[in-house]
N, C-alpha and C positions, 0 to 999 in steps of 0.2 A: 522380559520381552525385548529390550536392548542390548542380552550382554555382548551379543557380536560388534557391538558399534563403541565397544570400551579403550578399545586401541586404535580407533580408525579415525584419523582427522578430518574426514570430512563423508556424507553420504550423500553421493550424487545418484539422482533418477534421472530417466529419459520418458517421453510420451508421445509417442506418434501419435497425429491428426491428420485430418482432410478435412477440408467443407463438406456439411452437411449434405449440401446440396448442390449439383455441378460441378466444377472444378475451378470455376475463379474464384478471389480473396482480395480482401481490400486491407494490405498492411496498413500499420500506425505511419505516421507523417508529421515532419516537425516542419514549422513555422522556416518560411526560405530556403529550406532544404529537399522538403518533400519525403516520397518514402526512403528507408535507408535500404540500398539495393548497394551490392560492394561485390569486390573478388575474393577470394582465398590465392594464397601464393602460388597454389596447383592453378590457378585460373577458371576455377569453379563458380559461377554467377549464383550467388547466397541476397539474401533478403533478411532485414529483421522484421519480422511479424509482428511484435509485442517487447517494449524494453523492457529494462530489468525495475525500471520506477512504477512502469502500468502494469508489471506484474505484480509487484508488491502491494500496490494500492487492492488491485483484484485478490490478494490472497488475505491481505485484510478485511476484506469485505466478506469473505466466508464466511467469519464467527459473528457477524455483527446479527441483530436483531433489524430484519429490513436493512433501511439505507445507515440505519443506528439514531441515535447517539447509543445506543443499550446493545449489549449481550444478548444472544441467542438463548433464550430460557435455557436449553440443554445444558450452558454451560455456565448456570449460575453458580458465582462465588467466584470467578476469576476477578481479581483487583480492577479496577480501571478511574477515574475519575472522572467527576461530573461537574458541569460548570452552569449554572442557571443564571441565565442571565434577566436581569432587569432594566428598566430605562428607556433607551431610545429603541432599544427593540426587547421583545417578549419572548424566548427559547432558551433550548437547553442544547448544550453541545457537551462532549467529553474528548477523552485522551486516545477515547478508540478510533474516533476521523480526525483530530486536531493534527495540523502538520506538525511533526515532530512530536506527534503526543503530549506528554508534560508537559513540553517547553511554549505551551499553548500560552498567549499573551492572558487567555481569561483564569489559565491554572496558576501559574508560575507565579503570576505578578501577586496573589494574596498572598497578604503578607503573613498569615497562620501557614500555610501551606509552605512555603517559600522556607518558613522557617524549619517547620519537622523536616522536609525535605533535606534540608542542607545537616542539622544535626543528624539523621539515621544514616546519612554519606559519609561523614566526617568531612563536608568541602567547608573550604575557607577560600578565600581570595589570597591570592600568592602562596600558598601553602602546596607543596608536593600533594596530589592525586591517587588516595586508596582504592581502585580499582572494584577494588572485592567488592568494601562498602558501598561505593556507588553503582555497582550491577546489583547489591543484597537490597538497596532502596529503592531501586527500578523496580525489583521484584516483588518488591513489598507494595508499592502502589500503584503498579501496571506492569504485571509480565509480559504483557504485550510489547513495549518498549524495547524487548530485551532480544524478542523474534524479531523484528524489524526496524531495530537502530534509533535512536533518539542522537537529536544535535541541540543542548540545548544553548544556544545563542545568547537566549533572555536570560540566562541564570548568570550574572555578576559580567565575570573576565569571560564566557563565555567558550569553557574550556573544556567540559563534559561532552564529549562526543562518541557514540558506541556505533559501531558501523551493525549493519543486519548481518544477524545469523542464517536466515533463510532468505534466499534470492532464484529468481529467475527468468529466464527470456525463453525469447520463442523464434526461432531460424527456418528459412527456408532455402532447400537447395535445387539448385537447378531450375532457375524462375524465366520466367518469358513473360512478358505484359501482354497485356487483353486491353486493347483500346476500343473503346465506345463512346459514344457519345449522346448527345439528349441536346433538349429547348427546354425552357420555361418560357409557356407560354401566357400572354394575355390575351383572354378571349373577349374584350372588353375592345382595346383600340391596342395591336402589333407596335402603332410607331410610340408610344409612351407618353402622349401630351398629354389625354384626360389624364387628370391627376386627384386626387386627393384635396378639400380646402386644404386641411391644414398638416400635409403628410406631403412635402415635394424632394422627396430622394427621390434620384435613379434607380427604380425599381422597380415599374412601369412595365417596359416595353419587352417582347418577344429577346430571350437570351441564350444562343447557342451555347454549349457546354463540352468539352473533352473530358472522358473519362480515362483512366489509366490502374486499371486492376492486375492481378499476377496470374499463372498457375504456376504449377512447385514440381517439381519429381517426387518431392517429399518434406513433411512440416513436422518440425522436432520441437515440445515444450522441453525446457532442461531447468533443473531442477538442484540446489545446492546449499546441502545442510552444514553450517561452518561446526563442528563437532568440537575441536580443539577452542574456538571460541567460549562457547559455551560452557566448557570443562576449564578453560583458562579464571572463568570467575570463582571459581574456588568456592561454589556455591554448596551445599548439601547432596548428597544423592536424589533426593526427593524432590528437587526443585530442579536438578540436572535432568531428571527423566520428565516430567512433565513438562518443560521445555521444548526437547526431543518429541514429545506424542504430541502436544500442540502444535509443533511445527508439519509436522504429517499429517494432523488431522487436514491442518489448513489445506495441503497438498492434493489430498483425496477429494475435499470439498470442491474444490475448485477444476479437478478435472469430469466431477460426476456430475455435477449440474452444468455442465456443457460450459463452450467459450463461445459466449456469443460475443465478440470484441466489438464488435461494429456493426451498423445494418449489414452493410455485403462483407462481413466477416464472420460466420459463426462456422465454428470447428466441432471435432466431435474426435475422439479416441480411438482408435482404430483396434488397439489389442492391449493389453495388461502393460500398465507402467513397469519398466524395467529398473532393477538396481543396478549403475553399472558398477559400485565404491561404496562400499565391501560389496561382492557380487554375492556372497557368500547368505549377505541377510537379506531374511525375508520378511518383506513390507508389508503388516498387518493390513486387514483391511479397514474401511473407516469406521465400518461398527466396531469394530475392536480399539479401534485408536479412542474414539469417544470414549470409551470404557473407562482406559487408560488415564484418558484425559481427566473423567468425571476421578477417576478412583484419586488421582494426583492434587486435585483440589483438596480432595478430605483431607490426605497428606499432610500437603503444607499448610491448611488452615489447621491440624493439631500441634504442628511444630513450632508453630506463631510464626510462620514466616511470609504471611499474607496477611496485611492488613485487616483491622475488626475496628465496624463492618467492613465487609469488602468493597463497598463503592465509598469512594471521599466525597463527599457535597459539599462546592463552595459556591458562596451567592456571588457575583458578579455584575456590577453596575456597568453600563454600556453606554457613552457618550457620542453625538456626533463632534466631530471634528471639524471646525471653519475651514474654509478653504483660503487661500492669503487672501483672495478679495474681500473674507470677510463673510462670504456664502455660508452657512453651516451645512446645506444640503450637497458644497460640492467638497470631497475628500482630496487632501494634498496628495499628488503623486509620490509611492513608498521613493526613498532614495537610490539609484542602482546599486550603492554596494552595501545594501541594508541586506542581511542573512533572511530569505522570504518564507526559509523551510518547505516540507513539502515538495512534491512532484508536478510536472508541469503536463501529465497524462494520469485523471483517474480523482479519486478521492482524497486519497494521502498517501503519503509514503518514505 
């Protein structure tokens, strides 16, 4: 199925979209910045729609069962880890939403775990970094990891870091803003005095609104499979192509079940994703990728190169934390150049 992608470093797709519905969009917006709206050196007025952290977070969420912590039944037997927690709170979380997966503070830090982990890598603390080994132990107990980059911070000198194999964003060319506007109103008392006994924010009274939405000439998802990354870990053929077909599948998933990014942001496909790198291959479609995917599980679970069983269960105790007054209900601000993992758009990433 992949042998055209045997010499090729990298396979890029393209996806044209429009809104569903109308022609306005409400891109993503960072915190004092707002949307990211910029030029090209032609002087072309571009948009980012969706970064490349809220896309990865969304292309993770494809395979997940719901919002997760679990697998999408179809693809049982892919590795992942599980963390059950007890204590101060009662759930279960895993390495398929944990920022940075693994390096999840309720995976990492047991100490059974911590330990296989570092022997099947070969890591040690101040010791040169086997590459292979710690992409063959990724793969052993979360190929996920491996599509979408692990940093793990919490493991020792905190020196393990795999950038994503599959990335993407989403551009808009040729934009103009749509400004509207609104009220929130109280129909109760406009000037905001009646209040609440025990509830006295400003949030009361009659509140004018500006809005500020786009339209596009055109909305491109782009789409980027690192090929040579994945062939650099020096991993098995079998675990090279299953990589490759999970990262597609995830591709296909995510453009067939529509983008709904936002209330006034839902997209929809316009014509057949395009290969632009190799132009040459042809992009299975998702029931055939799942195929691929399922048949690639059997694979490397006869190779041994997927953990048994395939989900790792660890217990995890869960404590509150005092706050310096001594509160236990209020948690210490994290430190700012504490490594927080994770994307600041979406689930994880």
């Amino acid at each position: 199925m992949f042998e055209l992608l045997q010499s090729a470093p990298r396979l890029l797709l393209e996806q044209d979209l429009q809104p569903i519905q109308g022609s306005r969009f409400q891109p993503t917006g960072f915190p004092d910045l707002g949307a990211a709206d910029f030029r090209r050196a032609d002087g072309q007025r571009m948009l980012l729609v969706e970064s490349a952290q809220s896309v990865a977070n969304r292309l993770e969420k494809t395979c997940l069962q719901g919002d997760g912590p679990h697998l999408d039944a179809k693809l049982d037997g892919i590795p992942y880890v599980v963390a059950k927690l007890s204590g101060a709170v009662e759930t279960e979380t895993s390495s398929l939403i944990e920022a940075h997966r693994i390096n999840s503070p309720w995976i990492i830090s047991d100490d059974v775990f911590r330990k296989k982990f570092k022997e099947k890598s070969g890591y040690a603390p101040g010791e040169p970094l086997a590459w292979d080994k710690i992409a063959a132990a990724l793969f052993h107990f979360d190929p996920n990891s491996l599509v979408h980059g692990v940093f793990m911070a919490n493991l020792d000198d905190g020196r393990v870091r795999l950038p994503r194999a599959l990335s993407g964003f989403i551009e808009a060319y040729d934009i103009v803003e749509a400004v509207s506007g609104g009220v929130k109103n109280n129909p109760l008392d406009p000037t905001g005095t009646i209040r609440a006994k025990n509830y006295d924010k400003d949030v009361y009274s009659n509140v004018p609104y500006a809005r500020v939405e786009y339209t596009a000439g055109r909305i491109v998802a782009y789409f980027n499979l690192d090929l040579a990354l994945i062939r650099g870990y020096g991993m098995a053929p079998a675990a090279e192509e299953f990589l490759i077909a999970l990262a597609l599948l995830k591709v296909r998933r995510l453009i067939s079940a529509g983008l709904r990014l936002r209330t006034a942001c839902d997209l929809a496909a316009t014509q057949e994703i395009r290969v632009t790198a190799p132009a040459e291959f042809p992009l299975p479609s998702e029931a055939n990728l799942l195929k691929a995917v399922q048949s690639g599980i059997k694979a490397c679970a006869t190779a041994n190169l997927f953990a048994s069983p395939a989900i790792t269960t660890i217990q995890a105790t869960a404590v509150k934390k005092a706050s310096p007054t001594g509160n236990p209900n209020v948690a210490k601000p994290a430190e700012a150049n504490q490594p927080q993992g994770g994307e600041t758009e979406g689930i994880t990433g």
